[in-house]
BAFI-3210 file (N, C-alpha, C; in Angstrom, 3 decimals, decimal comma, padded with zeros to 6 digits):
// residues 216
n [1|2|3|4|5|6|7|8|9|10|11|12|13|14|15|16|17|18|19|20|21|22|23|24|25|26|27|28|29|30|31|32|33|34|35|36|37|38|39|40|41|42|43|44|45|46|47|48|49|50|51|52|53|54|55|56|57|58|59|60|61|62|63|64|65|66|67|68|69|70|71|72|73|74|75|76|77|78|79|80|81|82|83|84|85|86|87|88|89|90|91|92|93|94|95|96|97|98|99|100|101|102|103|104|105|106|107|108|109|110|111|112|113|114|115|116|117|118|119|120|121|122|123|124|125|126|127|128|129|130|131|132|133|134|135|136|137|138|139|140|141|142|143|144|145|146|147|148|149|150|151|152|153|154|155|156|157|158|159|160|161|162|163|164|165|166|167|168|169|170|171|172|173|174|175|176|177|178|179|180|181|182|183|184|185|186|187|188|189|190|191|192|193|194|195|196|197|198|199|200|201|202|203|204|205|206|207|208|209|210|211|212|213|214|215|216]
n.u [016,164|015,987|015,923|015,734|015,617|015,125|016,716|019,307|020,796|019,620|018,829|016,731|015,181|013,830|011,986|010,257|009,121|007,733|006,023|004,172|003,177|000,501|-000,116|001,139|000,575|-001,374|-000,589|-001,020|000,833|003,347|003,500|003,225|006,138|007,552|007,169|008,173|010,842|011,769|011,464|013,806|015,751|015,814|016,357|018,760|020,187|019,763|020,535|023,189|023,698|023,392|024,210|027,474|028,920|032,254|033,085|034,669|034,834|034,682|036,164|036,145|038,944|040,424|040,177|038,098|037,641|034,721|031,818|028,929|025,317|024,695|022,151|019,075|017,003|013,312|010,510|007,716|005,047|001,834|-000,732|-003,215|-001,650|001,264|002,462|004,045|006,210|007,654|007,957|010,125|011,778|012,311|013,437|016,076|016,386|016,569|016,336|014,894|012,201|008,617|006,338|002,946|000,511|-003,127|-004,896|-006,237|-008,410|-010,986|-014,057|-016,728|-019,997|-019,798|-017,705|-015,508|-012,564|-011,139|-007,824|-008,261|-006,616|-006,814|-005,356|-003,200|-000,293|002,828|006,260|008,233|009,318|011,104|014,134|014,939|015,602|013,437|012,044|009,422|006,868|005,168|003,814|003,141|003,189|001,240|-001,088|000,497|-000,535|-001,033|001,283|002,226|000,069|000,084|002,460|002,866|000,303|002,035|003,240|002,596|004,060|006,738|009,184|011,370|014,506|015,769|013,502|013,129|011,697|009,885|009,040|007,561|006,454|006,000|004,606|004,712|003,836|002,968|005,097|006,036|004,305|004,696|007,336|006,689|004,938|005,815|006,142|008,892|012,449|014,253|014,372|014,641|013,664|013,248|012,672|011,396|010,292|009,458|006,177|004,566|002,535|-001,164|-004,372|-007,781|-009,361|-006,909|-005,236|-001,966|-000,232|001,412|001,578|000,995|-001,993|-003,952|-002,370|-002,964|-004,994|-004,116|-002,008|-003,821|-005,939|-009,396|-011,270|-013,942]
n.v [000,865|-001,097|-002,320|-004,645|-005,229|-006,632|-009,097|-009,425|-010,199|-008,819|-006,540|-005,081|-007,128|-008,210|-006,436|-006,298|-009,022|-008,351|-006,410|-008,353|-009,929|-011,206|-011,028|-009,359|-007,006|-006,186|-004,134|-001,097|001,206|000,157|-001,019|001,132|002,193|000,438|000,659|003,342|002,931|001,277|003,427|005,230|003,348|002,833|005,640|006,357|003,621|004,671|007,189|006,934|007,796|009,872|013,281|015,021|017,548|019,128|020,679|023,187|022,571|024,229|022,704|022,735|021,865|022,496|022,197|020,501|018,926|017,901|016,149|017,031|017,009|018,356|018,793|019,092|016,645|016,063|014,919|013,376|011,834|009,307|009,911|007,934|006,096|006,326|007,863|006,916|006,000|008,459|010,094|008,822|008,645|011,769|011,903|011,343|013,123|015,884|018,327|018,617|019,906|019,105|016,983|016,505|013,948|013,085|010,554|007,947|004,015|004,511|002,518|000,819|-000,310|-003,013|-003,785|-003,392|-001,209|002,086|004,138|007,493|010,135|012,978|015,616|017,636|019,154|020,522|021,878|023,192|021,515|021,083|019,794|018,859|016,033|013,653|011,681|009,056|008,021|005,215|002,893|000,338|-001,639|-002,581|-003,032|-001,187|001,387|003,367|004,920|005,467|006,846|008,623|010,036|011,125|013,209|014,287|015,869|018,498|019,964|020,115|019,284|016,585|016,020|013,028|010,133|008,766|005,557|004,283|001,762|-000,589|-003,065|-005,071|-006,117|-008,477|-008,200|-005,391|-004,140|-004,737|-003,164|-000,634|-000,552|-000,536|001,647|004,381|007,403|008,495|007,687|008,020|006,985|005,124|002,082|001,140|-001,871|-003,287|-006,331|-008,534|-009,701|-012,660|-012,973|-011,552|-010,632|-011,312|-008,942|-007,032|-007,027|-007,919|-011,304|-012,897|-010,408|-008,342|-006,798|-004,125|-001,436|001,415|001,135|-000,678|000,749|003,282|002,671|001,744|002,307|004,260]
n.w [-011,807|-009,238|-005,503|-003,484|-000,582|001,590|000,427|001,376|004,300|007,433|010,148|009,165|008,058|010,456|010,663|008,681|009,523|011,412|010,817|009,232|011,098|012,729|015,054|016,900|015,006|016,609|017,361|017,104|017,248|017,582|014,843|013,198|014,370|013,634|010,495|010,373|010,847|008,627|007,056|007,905|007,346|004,958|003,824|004,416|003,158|000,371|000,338|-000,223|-002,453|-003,104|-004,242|-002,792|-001,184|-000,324|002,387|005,528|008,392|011,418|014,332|018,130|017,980|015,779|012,175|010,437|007,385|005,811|004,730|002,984|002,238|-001,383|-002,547|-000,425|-000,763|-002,097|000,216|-000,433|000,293|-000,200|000,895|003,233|004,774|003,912|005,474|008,238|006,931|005,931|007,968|008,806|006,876|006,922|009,592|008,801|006,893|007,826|006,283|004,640|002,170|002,053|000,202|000,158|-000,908|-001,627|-002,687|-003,711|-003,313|-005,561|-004,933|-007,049|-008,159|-008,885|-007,470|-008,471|-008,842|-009,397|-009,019|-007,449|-007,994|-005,213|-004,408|-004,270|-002,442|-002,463|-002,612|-005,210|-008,050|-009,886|-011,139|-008,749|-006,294|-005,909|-003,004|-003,152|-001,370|-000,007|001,379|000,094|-002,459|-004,840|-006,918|-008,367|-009,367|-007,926|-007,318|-010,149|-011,092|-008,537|-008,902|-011,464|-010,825|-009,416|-010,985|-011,744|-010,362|-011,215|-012,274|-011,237|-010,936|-009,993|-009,149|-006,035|-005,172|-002,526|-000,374|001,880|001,256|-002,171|-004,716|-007,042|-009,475|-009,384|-009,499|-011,900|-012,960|-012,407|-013,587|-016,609|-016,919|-015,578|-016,281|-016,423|-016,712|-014,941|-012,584|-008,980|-007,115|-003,684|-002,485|000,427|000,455|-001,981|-003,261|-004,770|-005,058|-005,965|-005,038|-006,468|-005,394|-005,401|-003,704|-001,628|-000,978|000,455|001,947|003,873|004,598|005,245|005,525|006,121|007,336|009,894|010,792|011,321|011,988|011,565|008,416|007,384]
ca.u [016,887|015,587|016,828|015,237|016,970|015,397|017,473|020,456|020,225|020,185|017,957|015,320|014,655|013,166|010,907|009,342|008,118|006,569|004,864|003,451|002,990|-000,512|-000,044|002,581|000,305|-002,648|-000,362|-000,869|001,982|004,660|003,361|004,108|007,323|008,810|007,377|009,393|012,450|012,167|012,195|015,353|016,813|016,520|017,085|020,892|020,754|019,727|021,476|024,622|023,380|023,326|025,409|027,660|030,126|033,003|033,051|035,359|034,297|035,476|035,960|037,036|040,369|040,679|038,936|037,982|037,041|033,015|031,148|027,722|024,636|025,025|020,989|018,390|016,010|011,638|009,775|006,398|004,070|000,781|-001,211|-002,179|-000,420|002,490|003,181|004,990|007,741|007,765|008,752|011,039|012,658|012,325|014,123|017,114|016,829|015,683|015,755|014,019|010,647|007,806|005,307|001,575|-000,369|-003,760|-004,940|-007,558|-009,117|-012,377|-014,827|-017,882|-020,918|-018,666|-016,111|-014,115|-011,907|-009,665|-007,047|-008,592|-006,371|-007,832|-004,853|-001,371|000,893|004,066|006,853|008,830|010,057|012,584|015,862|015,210|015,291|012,188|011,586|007,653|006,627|003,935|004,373|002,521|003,028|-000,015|-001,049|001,585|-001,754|-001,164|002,584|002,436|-001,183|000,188|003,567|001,965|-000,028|002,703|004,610|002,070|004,978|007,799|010,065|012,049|016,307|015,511|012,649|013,229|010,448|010,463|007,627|008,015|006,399|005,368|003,830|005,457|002,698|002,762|006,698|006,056|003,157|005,925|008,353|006,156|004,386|006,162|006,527|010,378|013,136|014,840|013,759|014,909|012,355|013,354|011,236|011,431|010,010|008,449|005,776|004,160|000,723|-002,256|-005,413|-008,892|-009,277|-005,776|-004,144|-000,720|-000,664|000,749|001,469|000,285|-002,869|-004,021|-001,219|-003,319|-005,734|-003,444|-001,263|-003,977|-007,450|-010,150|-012,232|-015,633]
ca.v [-000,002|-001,997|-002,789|-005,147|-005,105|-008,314|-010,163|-009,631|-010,504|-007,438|-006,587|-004,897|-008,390|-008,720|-005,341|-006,844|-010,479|-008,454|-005,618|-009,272|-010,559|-010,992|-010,718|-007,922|-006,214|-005,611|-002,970|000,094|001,834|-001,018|-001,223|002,986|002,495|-000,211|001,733|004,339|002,461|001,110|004,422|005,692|002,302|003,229|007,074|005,831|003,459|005,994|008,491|006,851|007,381|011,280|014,423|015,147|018,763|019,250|021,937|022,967|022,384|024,515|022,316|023,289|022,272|022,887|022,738|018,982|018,462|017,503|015,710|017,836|017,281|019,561|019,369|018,401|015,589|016,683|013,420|012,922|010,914|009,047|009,881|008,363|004,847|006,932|009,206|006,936|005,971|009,732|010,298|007,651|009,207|012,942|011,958|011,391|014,071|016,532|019,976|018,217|019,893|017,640|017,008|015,035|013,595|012,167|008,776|006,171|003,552|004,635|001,296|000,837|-001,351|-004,401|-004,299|-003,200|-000,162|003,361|005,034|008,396|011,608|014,147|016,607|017,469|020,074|020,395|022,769|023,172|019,875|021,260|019,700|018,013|014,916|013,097|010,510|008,744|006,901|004,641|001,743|-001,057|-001,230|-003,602|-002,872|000,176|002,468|004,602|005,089|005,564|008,586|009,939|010,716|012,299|014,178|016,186|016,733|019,664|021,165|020,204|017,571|016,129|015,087|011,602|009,738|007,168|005,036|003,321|000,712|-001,889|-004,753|-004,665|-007,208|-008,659|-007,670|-003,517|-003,617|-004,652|-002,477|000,702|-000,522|-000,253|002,955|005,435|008,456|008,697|006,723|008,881|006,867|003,775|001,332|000,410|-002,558|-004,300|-007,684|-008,361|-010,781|-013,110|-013,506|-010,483|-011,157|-010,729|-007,503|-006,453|-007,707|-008,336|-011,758|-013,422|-009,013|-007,532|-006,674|-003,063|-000,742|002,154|000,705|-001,029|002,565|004,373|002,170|001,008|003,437|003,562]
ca.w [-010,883|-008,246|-004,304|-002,412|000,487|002,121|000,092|002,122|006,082|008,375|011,084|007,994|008,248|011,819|010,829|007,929|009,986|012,414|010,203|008,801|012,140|013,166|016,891|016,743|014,831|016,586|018,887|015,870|017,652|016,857|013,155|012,610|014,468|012,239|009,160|010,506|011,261|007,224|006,320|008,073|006,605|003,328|003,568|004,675|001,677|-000,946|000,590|-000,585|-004,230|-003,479|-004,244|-001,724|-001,866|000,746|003,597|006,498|009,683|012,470|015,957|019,501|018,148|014,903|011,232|009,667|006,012|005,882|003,537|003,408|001,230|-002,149|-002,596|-000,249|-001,316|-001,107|000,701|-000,864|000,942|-000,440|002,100|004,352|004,607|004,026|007,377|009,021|006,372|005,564|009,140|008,843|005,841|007,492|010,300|008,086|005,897|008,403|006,079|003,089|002,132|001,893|-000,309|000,005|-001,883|-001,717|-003,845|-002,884|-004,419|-005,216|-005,424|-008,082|-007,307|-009,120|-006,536|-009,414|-008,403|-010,139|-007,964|-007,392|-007,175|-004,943|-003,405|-004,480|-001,672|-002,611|-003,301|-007,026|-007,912|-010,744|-010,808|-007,397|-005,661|-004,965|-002,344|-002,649|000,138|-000,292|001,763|-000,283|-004,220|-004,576|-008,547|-008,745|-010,345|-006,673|-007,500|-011,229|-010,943|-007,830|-009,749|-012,529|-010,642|-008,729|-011,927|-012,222|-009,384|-011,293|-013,335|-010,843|-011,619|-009,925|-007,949|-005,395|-004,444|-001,387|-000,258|002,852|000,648|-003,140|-005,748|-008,697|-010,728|-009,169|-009,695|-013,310|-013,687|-012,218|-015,013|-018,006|-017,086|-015,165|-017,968|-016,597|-016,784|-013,572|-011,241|-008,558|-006,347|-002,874|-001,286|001,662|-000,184|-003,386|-002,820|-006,211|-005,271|-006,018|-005,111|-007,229|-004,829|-005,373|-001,838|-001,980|-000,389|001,926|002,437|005,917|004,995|005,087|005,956|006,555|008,672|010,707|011,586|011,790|012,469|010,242|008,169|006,855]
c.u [016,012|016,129|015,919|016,293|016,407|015,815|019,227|020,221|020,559|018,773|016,581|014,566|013,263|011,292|009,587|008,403|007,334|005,853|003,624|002,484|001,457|-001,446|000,269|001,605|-001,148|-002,069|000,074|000,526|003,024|004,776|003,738|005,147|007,932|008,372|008,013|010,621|012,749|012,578|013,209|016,024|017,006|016,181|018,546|020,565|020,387|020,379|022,958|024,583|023,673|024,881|026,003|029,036|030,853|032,938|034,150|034,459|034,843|035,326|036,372|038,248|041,428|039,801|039,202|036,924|036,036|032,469|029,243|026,655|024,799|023,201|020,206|016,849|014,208|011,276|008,409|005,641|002,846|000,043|-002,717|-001,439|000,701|003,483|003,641|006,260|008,141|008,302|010,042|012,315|013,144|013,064|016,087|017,574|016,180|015,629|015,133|012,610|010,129|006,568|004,076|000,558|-001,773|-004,376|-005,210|-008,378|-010,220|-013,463|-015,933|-018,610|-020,312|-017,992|-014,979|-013,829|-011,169|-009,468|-007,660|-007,501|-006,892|-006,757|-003,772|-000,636|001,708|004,854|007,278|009,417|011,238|013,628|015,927|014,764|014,055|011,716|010,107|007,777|005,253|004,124|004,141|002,142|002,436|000,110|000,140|000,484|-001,246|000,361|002,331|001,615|000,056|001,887|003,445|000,960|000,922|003,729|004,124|003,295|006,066|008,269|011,245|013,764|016,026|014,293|013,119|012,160|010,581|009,182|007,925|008,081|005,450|004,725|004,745|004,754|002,880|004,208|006,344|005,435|003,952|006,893|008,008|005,970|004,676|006,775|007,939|011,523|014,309|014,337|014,157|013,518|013,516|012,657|011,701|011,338|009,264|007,393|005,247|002,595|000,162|-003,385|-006,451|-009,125|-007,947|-005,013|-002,841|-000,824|001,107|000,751|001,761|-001,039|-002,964|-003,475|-002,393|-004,213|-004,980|-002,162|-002,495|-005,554|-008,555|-010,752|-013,189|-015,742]
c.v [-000,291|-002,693|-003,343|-005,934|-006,360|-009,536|-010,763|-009,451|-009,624|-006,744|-006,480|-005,742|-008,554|-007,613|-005,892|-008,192|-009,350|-007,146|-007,094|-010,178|-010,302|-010,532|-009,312|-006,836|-005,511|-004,854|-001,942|001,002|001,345|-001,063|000,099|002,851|001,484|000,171|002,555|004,064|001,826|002,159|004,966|004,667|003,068|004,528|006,849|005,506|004,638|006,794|008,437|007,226|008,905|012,037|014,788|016,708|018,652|020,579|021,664|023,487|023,377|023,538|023,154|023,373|022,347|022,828|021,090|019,170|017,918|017,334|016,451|017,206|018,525|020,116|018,399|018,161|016,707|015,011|013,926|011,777|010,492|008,613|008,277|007,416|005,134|007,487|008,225|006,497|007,152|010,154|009,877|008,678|010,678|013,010|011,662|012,193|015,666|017,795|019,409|019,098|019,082|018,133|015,779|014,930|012,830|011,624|008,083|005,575|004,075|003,615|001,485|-000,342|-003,102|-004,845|-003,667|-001,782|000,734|004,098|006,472|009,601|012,856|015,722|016,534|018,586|019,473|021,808|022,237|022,132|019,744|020,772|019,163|016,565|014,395|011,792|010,145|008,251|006,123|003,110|-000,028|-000,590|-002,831|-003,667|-002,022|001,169|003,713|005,654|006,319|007,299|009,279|010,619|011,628|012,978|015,242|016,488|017,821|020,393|021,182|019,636|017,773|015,426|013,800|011,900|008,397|006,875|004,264|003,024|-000,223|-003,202|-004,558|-005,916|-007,075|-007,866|-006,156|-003,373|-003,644|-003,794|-000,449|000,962|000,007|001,461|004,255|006,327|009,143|007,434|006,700|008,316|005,295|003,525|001,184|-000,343|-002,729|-005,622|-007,218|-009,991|-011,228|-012,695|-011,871|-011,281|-010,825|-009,230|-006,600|-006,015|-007,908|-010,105|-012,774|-011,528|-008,779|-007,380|-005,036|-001,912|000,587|002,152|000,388|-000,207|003,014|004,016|002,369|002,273|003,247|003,633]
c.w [-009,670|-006,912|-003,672|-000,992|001,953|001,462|000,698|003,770|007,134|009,520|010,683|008,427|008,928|011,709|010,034|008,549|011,006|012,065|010,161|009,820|012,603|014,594|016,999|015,903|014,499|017,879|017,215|016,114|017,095|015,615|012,627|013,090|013,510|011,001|009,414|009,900|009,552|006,764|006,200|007,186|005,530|003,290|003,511|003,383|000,544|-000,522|-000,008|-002,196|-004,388|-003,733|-003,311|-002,389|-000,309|001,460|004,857|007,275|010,961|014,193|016,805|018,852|016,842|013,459|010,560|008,132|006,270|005,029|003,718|001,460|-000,025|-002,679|-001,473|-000,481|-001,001|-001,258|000,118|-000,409|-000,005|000,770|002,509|005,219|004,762|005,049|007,855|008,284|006,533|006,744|009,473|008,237|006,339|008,540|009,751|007,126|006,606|007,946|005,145|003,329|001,780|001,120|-000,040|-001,242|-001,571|-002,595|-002,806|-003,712|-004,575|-005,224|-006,115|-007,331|-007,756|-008,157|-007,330|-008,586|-009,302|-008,788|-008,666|-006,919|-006,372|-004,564|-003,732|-003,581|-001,993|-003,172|-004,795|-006,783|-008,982|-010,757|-009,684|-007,052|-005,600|-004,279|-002,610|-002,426|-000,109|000,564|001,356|-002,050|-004,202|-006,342|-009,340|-008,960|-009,188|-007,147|-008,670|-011,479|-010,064|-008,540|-010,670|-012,038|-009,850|-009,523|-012,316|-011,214|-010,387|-012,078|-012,028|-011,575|-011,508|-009,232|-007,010|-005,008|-003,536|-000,755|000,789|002,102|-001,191|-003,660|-006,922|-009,516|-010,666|-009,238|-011,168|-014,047|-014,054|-013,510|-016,247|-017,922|-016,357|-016,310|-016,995|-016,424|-015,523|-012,669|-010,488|-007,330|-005,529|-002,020|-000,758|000,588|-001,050|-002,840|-004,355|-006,231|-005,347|-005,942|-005,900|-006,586|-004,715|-004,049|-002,543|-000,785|-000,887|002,836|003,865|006,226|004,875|005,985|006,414|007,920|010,093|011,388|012,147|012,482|011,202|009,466|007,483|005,434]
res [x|x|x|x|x|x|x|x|x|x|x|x|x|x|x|x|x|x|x|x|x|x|x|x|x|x|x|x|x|x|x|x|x|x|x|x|x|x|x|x|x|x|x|x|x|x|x|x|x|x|x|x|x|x|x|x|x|x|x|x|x|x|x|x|x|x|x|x|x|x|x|x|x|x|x|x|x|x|x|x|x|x|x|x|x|x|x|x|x|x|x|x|x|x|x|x|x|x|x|x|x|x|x|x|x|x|x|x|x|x|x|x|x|x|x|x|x|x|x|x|x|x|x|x|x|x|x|x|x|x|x|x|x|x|x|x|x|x|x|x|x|x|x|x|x|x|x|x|x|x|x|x|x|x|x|x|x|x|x|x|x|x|x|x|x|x|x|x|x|x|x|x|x|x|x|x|x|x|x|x|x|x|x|x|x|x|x|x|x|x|x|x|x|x|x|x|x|x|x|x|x|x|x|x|x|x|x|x|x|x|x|x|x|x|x|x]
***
């Protein structure tokens, strides 16, 4: 299953033009806080998807029925694009353990490119939740590896994936080849175009850089 949740009109909206925004986002600060602020978004929405068990409450002035998490979720980041959804998401799920991951393209003297795993932390992933954060499903290859590599922790019940802006092509590529069937996408936007260098385009441009500054 699949939510793109700029298809319906809600402030999301305003976050996504000015991730895209070229002005807006040469202040790196502004560009990690509205990756943030996606992430809380869709922790709420997925959150409605979760297990929930009842509890009494004691108040000052007496005891109220409480809807309480019955497991909580582990956030998985692809580092390091990731840290500020993952914050995002963490601030909404604030006992979740977290897992990282690192995955980067590696480049050849072609230009051609393979997503490189180098680093999996994480606790047991048994029977639990798993948020991955990745904020740009470009080909999907980052998604699809870094998944299979942190099933050395675990087999996860579900995965949610959650991305600001993806590609037709890296949603389709998610569909075919993710080895579970446990699992929902939440974008921001799907965009059509990929470029020969595997841009998402018209995109943002390079999400990591633009959080965290260029690298060599």
């Amino acid at each position: 299953m699949i939510h793109i949740l700029s298809e319906k009109n809600s402030i999301f909206n305003q976050y996504i033009a000015e991730l895209r925004d070229t002005e807006i986002q040469k202040d790196s600060m502004r560009f990690r806080r509205n990756l943030e602020r996606m992430g809380e978004i869709m922790a709420y929405e997925l959150s409605k998807t979760l297990e929930y068990t009842s509890k009494q409450t004691n108040t000052p002035l007496g005891i109220a029925e409480t809807k309480h998490l019955k497991t909580e979720p582990v956030i998985a980041t692809i580092l390091r694009a990731g840290l500020p959804m993952h914050i995002g998401v963490l601030n909404y799920f604030d006992k979740a353990q977290n897992a990282f991951i690192s995955a980067y393209r590696r480049y050849h003297k072609d230009n051609s490119f393979d997503i490189h795993v180098e680093y999996v932390s994480s606790p047991n992933l048994d029977d639990k939740i798993l948020i991955l954060c990745d904020p740009m499903i470009a080909t999907g290859n980052s998604i699809v590896l870094s998944y299979k590599a942190i099933l050395s922790k675990g087999t996860p019940k579900h995965v949610h994936i959650i991305s600001a802006i993806g590609s037709k092509e890296g949603i389709d590529f998610v569909k075919q080849h993710m080895p579970t069937q446990n699992y929902t996408i939440w974008c921001g936007a799907v965009d059509e175009e990929l470029t020969a260098h595997s841009y998402i385009v018209p995109g943002l441009g390079d999400a990591g850089d633009l959080a965290f500054g260029e690298k060599i």
